[in-house]
GUMI-735099 format. One record per residue: y, x, z of N, C-alpha, C in turn. Coordinates in steps of 0.001 Angstrom, whole numbers, padded with zeros to 6 digits, always signed. Each point is the difference from the previous one (the first is absolute). Layout:
BEGIN
YXZYXZYXZ ...
This chain:
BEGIN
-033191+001384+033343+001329+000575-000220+000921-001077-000604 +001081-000369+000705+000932-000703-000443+001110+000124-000200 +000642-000225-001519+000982+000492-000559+001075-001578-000840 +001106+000157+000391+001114-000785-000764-000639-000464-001056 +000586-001273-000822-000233-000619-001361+001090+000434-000464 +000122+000141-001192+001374+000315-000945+001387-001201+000165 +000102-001232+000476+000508-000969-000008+000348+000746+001081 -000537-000090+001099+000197+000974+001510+001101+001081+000022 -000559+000777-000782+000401+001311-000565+001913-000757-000343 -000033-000562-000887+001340-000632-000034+001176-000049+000765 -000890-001435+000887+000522-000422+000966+000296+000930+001057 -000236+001349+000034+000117+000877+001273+001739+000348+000034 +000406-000117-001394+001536+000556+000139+000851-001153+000257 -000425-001379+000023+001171-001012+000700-000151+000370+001289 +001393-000033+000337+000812+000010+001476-000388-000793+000985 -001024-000323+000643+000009-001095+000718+000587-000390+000925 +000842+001266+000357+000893-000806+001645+001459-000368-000993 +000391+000126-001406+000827+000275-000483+000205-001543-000565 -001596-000595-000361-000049-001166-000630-000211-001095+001410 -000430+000257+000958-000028-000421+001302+001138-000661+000199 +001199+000562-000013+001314+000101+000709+000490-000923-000949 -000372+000468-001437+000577-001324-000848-000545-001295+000053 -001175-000109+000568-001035-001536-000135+001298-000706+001380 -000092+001359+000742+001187-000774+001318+001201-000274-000065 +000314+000744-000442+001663-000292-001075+000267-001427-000651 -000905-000648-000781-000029-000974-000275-000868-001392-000082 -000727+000358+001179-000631-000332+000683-001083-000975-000803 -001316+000777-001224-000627-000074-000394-001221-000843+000212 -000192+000626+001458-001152-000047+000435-000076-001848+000956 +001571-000545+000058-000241-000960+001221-000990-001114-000355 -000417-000362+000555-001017-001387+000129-001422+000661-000659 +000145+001056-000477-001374+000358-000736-001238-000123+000710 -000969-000121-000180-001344+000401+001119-001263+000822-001081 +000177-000111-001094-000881+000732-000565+000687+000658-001121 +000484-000213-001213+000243+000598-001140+001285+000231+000337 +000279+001474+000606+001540+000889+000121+000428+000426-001016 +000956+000657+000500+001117+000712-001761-000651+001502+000121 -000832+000687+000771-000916+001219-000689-001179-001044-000866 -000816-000868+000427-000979-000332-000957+000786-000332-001082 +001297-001060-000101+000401+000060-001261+000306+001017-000820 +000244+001237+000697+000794+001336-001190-001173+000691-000345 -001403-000341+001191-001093+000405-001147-000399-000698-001266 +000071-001262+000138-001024-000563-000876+000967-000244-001413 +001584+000407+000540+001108+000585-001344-000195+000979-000721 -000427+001071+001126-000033+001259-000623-001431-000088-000830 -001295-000723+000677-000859-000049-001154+000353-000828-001283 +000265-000459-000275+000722-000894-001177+000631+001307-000800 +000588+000801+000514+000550+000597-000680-000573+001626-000447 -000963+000552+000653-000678+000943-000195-001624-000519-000695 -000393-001175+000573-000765-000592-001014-000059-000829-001063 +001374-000439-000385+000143-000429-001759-000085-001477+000566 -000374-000121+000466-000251-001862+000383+000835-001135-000462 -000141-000844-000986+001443-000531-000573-000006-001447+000506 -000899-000515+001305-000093-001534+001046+000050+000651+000851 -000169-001287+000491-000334-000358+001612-001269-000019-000323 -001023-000368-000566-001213-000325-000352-000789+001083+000086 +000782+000567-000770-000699+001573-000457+000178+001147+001107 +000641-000461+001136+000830+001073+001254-001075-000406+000665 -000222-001533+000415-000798-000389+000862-001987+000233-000475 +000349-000050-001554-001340+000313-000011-000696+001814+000015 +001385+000516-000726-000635+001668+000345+000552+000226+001788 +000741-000377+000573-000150+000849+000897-000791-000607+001072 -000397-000924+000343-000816-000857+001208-001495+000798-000138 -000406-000167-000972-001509+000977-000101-000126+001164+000600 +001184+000965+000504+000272+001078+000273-000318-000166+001566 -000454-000679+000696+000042-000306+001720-000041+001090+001175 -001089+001299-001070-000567+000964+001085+001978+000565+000294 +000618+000136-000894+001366+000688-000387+000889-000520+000892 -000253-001223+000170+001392-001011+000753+000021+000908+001120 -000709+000209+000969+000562+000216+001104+000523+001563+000192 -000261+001142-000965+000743+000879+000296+001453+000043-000846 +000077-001660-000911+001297+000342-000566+000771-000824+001623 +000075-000140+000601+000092-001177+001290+000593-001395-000862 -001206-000624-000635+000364-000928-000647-001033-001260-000034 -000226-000814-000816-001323-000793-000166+000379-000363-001561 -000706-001784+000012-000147-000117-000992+000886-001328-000607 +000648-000218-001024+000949-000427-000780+000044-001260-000703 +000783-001136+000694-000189-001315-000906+001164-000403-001036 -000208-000007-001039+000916-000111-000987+001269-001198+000628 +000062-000897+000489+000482-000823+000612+000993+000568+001378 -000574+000964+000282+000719+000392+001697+000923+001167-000751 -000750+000652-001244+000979+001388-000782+001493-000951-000045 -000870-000757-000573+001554-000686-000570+000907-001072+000637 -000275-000535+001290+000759-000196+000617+000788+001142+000705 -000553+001244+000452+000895+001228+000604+000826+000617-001297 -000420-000288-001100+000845+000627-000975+001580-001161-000264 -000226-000886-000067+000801-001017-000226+001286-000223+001673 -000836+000574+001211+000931-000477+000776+000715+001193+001254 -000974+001477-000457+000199+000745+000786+001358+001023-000926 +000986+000574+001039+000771+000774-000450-000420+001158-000588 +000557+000193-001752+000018+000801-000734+000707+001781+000636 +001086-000346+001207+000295+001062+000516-000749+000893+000206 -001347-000817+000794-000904+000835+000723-000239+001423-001098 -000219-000701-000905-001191+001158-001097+001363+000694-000609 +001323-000274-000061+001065+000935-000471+000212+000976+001085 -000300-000424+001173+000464+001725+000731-001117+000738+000361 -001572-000644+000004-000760+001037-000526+000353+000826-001352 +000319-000380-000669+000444+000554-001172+001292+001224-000235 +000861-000630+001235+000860+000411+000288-000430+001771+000526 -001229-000059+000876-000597+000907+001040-000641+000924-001051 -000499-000673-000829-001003+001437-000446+001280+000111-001445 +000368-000270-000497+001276+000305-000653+001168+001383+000878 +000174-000245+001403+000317+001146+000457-001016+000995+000829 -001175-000043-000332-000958+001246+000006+000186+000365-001090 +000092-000621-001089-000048+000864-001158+001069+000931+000008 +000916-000745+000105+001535+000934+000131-000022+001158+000710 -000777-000656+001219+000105+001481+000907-000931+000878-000538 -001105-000067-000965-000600+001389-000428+000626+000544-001327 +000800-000604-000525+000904+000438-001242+000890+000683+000248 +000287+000558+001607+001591+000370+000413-000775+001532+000918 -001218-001029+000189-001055+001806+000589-000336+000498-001316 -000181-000025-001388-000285+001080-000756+001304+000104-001001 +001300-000118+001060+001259+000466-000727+000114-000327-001750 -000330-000928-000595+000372+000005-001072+001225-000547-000377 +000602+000025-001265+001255-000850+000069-000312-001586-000224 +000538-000930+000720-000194-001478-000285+000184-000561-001011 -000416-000606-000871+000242-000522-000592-000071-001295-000679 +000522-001284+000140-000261-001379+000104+000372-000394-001242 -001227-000757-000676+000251-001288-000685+000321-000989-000089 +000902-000885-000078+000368-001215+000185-000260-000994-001044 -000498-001001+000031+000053-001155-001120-000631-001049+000745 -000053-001183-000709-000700-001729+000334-000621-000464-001467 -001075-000646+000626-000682-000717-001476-000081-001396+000659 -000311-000921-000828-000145-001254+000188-001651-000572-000339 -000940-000792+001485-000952-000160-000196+000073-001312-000159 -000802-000848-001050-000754-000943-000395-000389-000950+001387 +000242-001224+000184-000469-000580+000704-000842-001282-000439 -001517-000566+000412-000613-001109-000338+000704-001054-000526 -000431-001367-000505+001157-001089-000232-000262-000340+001124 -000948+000127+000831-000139-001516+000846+000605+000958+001460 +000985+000910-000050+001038+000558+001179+001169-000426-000562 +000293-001171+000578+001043-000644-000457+001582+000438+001120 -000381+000446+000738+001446+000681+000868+000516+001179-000325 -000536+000822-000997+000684+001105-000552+000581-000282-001678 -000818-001158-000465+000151+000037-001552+001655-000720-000189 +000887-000467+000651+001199+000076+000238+001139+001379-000589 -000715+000857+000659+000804+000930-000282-000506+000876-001214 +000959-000210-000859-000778+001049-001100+001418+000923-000617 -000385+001118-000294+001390+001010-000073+000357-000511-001408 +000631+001308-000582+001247-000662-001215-000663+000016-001132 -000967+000492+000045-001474-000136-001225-000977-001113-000327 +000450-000920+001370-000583-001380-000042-001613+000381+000195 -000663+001340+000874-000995+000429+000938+000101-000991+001395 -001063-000627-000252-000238-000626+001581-000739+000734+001166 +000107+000382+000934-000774+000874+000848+000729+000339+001616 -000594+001489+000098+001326+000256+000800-000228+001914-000488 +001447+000145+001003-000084+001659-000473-000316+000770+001145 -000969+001158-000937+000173+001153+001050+000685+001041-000249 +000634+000134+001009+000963+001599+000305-000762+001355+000386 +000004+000320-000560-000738+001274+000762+000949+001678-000600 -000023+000995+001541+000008+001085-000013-000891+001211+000135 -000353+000288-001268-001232+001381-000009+000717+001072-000113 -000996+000921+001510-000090+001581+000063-000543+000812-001357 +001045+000367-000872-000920+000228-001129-001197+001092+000285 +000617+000922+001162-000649+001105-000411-001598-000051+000923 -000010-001186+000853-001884-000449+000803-000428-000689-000755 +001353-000899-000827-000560-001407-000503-000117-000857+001024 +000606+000124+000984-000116-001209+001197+001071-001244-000417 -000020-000836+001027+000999-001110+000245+000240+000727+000709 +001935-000314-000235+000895+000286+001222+001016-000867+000012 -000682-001225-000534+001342-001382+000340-000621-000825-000435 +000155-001854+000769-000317-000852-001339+000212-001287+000695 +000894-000568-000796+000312-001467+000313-000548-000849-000920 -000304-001473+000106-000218-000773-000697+001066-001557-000040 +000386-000297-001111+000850-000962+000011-000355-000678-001376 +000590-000974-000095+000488-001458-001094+000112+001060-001307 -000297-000472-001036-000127+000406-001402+001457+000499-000288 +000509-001239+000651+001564+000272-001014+000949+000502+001021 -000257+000810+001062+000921+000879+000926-000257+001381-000746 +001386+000669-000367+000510+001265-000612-000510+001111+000564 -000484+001350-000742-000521+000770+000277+000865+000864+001194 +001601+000440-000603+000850+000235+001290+000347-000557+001186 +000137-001466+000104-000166-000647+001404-000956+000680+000655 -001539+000584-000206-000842+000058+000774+000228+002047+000462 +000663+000477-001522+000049+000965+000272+001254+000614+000577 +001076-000796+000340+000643+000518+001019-000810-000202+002162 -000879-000593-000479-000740+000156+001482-000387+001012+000281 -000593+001466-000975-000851+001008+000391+001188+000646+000856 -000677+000586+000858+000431+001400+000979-000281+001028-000511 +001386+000606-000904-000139+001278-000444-000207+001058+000810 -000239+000921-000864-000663+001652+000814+000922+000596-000263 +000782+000847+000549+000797+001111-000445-001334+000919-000414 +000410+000873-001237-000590+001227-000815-001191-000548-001185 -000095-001568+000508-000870-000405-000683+000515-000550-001729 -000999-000338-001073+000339-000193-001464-000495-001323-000379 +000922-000745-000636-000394-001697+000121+000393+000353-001582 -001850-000932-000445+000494+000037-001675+000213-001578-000035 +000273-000610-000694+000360-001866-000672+000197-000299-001118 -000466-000950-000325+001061-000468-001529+000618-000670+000222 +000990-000738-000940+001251-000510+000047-000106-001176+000237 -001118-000328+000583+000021-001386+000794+000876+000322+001542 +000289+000903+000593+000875+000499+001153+000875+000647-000415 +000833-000580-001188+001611+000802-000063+001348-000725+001076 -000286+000701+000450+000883-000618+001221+000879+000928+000344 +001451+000398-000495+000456+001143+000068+000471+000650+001214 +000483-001243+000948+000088+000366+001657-001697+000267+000928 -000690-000272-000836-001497+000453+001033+000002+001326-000676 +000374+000981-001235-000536+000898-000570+001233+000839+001209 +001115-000366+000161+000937+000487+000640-000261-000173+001423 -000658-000722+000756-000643+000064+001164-001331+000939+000454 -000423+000119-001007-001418+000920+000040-000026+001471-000382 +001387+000273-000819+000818+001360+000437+000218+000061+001238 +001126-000632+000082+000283+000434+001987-000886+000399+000709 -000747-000842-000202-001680+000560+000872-000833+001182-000190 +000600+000362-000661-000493+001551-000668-001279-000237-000923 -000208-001008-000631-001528-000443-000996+000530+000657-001687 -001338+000007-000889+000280+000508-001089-000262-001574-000715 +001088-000424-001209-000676-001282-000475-000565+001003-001656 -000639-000789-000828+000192-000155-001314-000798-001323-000609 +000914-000524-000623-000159-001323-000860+000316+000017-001722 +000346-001194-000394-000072-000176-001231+001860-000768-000218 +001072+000630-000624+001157-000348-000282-000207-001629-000011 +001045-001269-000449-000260-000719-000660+000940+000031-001385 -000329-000755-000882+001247+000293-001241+001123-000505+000240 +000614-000939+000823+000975-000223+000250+001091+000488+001318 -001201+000924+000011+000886+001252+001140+001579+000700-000549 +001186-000321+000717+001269+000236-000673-000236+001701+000910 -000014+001366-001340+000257+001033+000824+000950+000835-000439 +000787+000517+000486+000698+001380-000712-000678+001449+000233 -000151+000512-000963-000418+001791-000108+001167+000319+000341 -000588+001055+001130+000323+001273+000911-000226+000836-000490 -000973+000484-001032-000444+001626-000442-001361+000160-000697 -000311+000943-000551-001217-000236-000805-000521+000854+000458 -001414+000284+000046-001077+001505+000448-000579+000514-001023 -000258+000694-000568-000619+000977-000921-001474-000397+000219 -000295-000637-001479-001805-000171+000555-001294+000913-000875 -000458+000461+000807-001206+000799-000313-000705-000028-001443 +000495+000567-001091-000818-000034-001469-001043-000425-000153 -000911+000687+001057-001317+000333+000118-000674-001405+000919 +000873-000947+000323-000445-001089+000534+000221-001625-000620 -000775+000369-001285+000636-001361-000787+000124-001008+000310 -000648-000395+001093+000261-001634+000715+001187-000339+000658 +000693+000915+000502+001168+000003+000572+000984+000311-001535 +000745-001324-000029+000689-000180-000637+001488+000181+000360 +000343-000428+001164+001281+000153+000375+000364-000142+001438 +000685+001024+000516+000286+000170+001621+001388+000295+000198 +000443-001905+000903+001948+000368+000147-000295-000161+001804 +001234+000252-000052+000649-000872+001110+000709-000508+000017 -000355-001607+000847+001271-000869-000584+000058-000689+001448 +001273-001000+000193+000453-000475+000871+000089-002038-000686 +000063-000665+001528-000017-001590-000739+001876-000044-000208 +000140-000810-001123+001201-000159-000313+000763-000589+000499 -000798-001442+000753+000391-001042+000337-000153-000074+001642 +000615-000542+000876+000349+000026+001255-000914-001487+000618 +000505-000652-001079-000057-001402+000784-000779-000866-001818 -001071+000517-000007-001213-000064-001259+000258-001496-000220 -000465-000914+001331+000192-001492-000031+000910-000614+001114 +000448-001611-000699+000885-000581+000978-000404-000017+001192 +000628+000457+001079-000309+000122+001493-000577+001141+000548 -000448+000364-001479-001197+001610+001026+001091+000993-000337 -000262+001072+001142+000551+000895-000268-001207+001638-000126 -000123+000908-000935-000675+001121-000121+000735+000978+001403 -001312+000248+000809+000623+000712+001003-000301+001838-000489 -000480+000058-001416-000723+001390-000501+000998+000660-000409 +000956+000778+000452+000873+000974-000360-000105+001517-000651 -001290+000093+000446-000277+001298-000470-000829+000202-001235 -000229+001072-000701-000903+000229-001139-001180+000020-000171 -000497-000361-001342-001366-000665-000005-000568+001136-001351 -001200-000474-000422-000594+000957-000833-000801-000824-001194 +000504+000180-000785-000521-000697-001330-000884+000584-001143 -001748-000287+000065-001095+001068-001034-000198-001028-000932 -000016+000512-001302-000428-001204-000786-001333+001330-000158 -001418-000913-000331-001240+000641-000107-000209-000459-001296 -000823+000376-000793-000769-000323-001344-001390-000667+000314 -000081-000519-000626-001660-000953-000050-000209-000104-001420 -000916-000116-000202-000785-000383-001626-000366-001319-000017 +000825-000087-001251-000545-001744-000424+001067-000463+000853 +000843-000233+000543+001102-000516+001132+001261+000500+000203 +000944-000515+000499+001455+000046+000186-000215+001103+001246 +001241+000908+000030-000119+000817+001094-000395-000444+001205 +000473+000622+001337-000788-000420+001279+001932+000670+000570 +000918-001100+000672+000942+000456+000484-000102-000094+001362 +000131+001256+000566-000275+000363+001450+001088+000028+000784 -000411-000892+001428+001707+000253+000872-000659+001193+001911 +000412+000696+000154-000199+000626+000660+001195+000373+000704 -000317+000267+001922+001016+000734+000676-000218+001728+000122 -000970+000094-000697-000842+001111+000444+001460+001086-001718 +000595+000668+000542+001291+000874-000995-000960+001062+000225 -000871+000851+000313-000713+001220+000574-000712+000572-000883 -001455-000839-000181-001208+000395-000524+000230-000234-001774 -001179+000700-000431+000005-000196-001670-000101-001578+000033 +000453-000097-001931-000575-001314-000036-001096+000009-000203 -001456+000763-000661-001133-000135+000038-000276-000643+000965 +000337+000989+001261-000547-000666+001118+000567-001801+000659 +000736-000058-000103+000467-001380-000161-000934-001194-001132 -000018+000664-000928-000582-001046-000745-001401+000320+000352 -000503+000684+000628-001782+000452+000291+000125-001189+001461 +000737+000066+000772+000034-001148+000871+000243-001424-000280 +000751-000297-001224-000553-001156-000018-001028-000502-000628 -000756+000868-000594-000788-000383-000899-001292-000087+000764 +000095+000142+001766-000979+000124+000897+000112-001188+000285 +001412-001080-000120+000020-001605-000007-001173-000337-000377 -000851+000275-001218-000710-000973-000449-001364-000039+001159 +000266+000917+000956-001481+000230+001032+000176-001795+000936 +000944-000018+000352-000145-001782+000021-000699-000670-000671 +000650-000220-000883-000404-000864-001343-001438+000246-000124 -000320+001085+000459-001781+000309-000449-000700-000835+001212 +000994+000475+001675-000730-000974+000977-000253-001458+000032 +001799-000068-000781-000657-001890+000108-001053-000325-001067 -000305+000901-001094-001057-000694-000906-001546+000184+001026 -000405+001456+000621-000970+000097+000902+000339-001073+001342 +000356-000576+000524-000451-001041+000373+000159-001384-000044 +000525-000401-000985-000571-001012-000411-001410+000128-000889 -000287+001241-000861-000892-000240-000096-001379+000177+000597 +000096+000799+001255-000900+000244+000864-000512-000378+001566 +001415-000882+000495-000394-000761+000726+000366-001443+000060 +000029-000851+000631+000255-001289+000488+001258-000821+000098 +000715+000473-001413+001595-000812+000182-000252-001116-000836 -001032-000042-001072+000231-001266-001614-000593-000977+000180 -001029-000160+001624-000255-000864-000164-000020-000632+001754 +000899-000778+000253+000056-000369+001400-001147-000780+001061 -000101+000507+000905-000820-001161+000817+000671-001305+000827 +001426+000219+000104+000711-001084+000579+000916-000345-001031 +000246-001570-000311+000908-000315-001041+001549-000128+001071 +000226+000041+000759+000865+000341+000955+000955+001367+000092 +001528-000032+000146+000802+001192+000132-000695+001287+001162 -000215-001018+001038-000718+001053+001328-000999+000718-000751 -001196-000325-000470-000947+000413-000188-000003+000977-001464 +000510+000039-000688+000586+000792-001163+000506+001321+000749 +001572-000604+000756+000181+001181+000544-000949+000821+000721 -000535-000446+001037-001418+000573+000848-001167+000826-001370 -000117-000377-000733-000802+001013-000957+000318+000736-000807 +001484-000105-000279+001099+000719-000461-000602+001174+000947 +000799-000068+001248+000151+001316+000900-001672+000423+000425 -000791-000520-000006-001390+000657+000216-000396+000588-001442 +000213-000420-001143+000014+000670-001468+000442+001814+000817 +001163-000072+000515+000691+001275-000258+000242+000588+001103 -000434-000742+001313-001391+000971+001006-001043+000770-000548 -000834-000838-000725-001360+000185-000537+000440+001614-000801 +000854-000184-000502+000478+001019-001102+000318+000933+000884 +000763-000085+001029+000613+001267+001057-001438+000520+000560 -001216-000979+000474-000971+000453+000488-000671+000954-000457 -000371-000633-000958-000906+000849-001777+001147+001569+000041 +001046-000197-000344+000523+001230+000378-000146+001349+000970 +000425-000539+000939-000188+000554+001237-001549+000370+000182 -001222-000696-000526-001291+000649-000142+000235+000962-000588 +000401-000184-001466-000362+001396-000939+000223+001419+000152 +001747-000761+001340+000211+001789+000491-000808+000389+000663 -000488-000939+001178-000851+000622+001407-001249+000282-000706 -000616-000432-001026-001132+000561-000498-000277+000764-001234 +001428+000397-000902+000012+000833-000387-000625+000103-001198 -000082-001845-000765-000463-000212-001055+000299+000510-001310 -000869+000581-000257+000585+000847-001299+000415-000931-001232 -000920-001784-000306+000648-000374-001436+001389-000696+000566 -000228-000984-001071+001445-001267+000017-000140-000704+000963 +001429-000358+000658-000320-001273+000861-001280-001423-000713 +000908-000336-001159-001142-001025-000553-001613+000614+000222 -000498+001049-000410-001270+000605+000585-000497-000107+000982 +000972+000342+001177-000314-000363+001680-000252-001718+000078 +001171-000627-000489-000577-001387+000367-000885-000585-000748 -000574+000660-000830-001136-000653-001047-001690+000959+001056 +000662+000407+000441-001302+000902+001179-000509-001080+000970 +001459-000379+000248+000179-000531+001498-000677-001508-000038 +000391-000554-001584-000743-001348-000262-000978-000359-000265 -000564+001510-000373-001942-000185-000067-000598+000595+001336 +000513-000035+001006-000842+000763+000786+001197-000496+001326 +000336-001019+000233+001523-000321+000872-001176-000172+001379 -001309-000447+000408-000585-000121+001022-001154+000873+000113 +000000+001039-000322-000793+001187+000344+000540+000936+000430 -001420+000472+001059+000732+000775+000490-000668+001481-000453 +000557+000797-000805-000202+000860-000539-000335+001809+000474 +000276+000227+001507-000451+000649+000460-001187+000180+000426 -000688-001535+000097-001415-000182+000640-000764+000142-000821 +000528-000109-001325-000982-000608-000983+000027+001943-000789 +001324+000507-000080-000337+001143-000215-000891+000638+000716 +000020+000061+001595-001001+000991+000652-001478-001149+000251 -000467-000739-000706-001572-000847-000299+000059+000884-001210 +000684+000085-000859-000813+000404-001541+000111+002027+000612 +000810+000050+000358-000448+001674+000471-001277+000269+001285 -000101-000758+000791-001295+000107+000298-000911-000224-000558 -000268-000794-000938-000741-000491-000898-000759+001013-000835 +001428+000904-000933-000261+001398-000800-000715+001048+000883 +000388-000213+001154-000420+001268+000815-001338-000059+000760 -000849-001521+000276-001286+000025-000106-000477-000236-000851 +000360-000356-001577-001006+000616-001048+000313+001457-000638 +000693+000534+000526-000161+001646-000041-000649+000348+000585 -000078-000612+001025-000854+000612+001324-001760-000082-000472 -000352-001160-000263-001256-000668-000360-000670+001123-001198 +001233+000177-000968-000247+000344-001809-000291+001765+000491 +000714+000335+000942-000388+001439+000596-001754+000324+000622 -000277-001368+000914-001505-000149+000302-000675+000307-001042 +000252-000521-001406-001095-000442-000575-000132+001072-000704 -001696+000213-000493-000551+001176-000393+000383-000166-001603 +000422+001257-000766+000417-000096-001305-001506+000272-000797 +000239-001057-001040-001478-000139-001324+000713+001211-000070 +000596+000453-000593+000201+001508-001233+001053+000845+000763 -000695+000821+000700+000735+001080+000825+000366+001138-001274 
């Protein structure tokens, strides 16, 4: 009886005519004769579901594995050939796989009708010394690296966006690229105060809420009566921007009214809230942003759980390339837990998946149940000492 390995098991939800089209797109595959861009996105994706922090350590856990190669349609791995395809093959390829199962996800978030709701933020990753083509750019913190952008589905926890760029490119440059949703709720902090994108993403029919800045010029419109019984809510106006033309040359295209919560925190200065959303309580406003921090929790889970801190290529290509298989790997692991309906934590599933990533666990379940069931069988033969 022959049954899938768990690595297998994985790999069943990449797209293959999806990643196909991209190897052709940018034409991945030319001059190759043995090590293609599927063997490379396997022996990525093991790196990254098996903890592997070399080339050394890739080539030495996964080559032992041989009986496996051929139903992953793969072989076996020279630290030398990884890293020439990492260093010279297009990073595209593995962004619109990414791209692909990023809109499966979407499409099952829109089949169980919930309301959308997106996280937005960028952190900045650490790069080796000896990647000397990124350490150039370092943002206004004097961080050398580069950044990631990313947009999370709060409510799957999926990716549903993600660029990667230079340390010191601005969080709004990247975030006027997303393709808003009409009906959908974009939380941010005030790294995207951009008062014509907050006024563009109205039009579109989107919900924002962010964080004021203090040098926001506003005039009060009116005050709201706030709930006794809700001590965190400190104060609920409506106010309008004062100023037309904020800085030399720009002009504020936001004419209409905005919504101003100051929240309470302990131990800390209030929490001043800017919202288009005039409708709902402020509880509920401030209960949404305080779902911001579900980012902040993702970027700490993977960096600390898969393969961003420590690179296998000291090269921009190859960073990026494990960048985007990092957060495949992560969409994959996902997309298992629904189809199988894992009851713990993601971290749980991939701590399953790393002790047991080349077994195949159906076979081995029905050997130990035949097993029980001829020494039942046997223990039934046998005549009992003390009837």
């Amino acid at each position: 009886m022959n049954s899938i390995s768990r690595i297998q098991q994985v790999l069943k939800a990449v797209p293959r005519g999806t990643f196909a089209r991209a190897v052709a797109d940018h034409q991945g595959d030319r001059h190759v004769k043995k090590f293609t861009c599927w063997d490379q996105l396997v022996a990525m994706l093991y790196v990254q579901l098996a903890g592997a922090h070399s080339l050394r350590q890739l080539e030495a856990g996964f080559n032992p594995q041989v009986n496996h190669h051929y139903h992953l349609a793969t072989g076996c791995v020279r630290r030398t050939t990884l890293s020439d395809a990492n260093k010279k093959r297009s990073p595209l390829i593995f962004a619109q796989l990414l791209q692909a199962l990023i809109a499966q996800s979407g499409r099952s978030a829109r089949a169980q009708r919930e309301e959308l709701l997106y996280l937005l933020d960028a952190t900045t990753v650490g790069l080796p010394g000896r990647c000397k083509e990124l350490r150039g750019h370092a943002n206004a913190r004097g961080n050398h690296g580069i950044k990631l952008h990313l947009l999370l589905e709060a409510n799957n926890a999926a990716v549903a966006g993600a660029s990667i760029t230079a340390a010191n490119v601005n969080d709004i440059t990247e975030g006027r690229k997303i393709d808003i949703e009409p009906g959908a709720t974009y939380v941010f902090d005030k790294g995207y105060c951009n008062y014509n994108w907050w006024h563009s993403m109205e039009q579109k029919g989107a919900r924002w809420v962010t964080r004021w800045r203090r040098d926001a010029a506003l005039k009060l419109v009116s005050e709201r009566p706030v709930n006794a019984d809700q001590c965190e809510i400190l104060r609920d106006s409506i106010v309008a921007f004062a100023l037309r033309t904020p800085r030399g040359g720009h002009r504020n295209s936001y004419s209409g009214q905005l919504r101003r919560i100051e929240v309470a925190r302990p131990d800390a200065a209030p929490l001043v809230l800017a919202t288009n959303d005039l409708v709902n309580a402020p509880e509920e406003i401030a209960l949404l942003y305080k779902r911001r921090w579900q980012i902040e929790l993702f970027f700490k889970w993977v960096k600390q759980h898969l393969q961003i801190g420590r690179f296998l290529g000291a090269n921009e290509n190859a960073v990026r390339i494990q960048l985007l298989t990092a957060l495949i790997a992560y969409m994959l692991v996902l997309i298992l837990k629904k189809a199988t309906r894992f009851k713990g934590s993601l971290w749980m599933l991939l701590a399953e998946l790393r002790a047991c990533l080349f077994q195949r666990l159906h076979t081995e379940q029905s050997y130990w149940r035949r097993r029980r069931a001829a020494q039942a069988r046997i223990a039934s033969l046998q005549p009992q000492l003390f009837p």
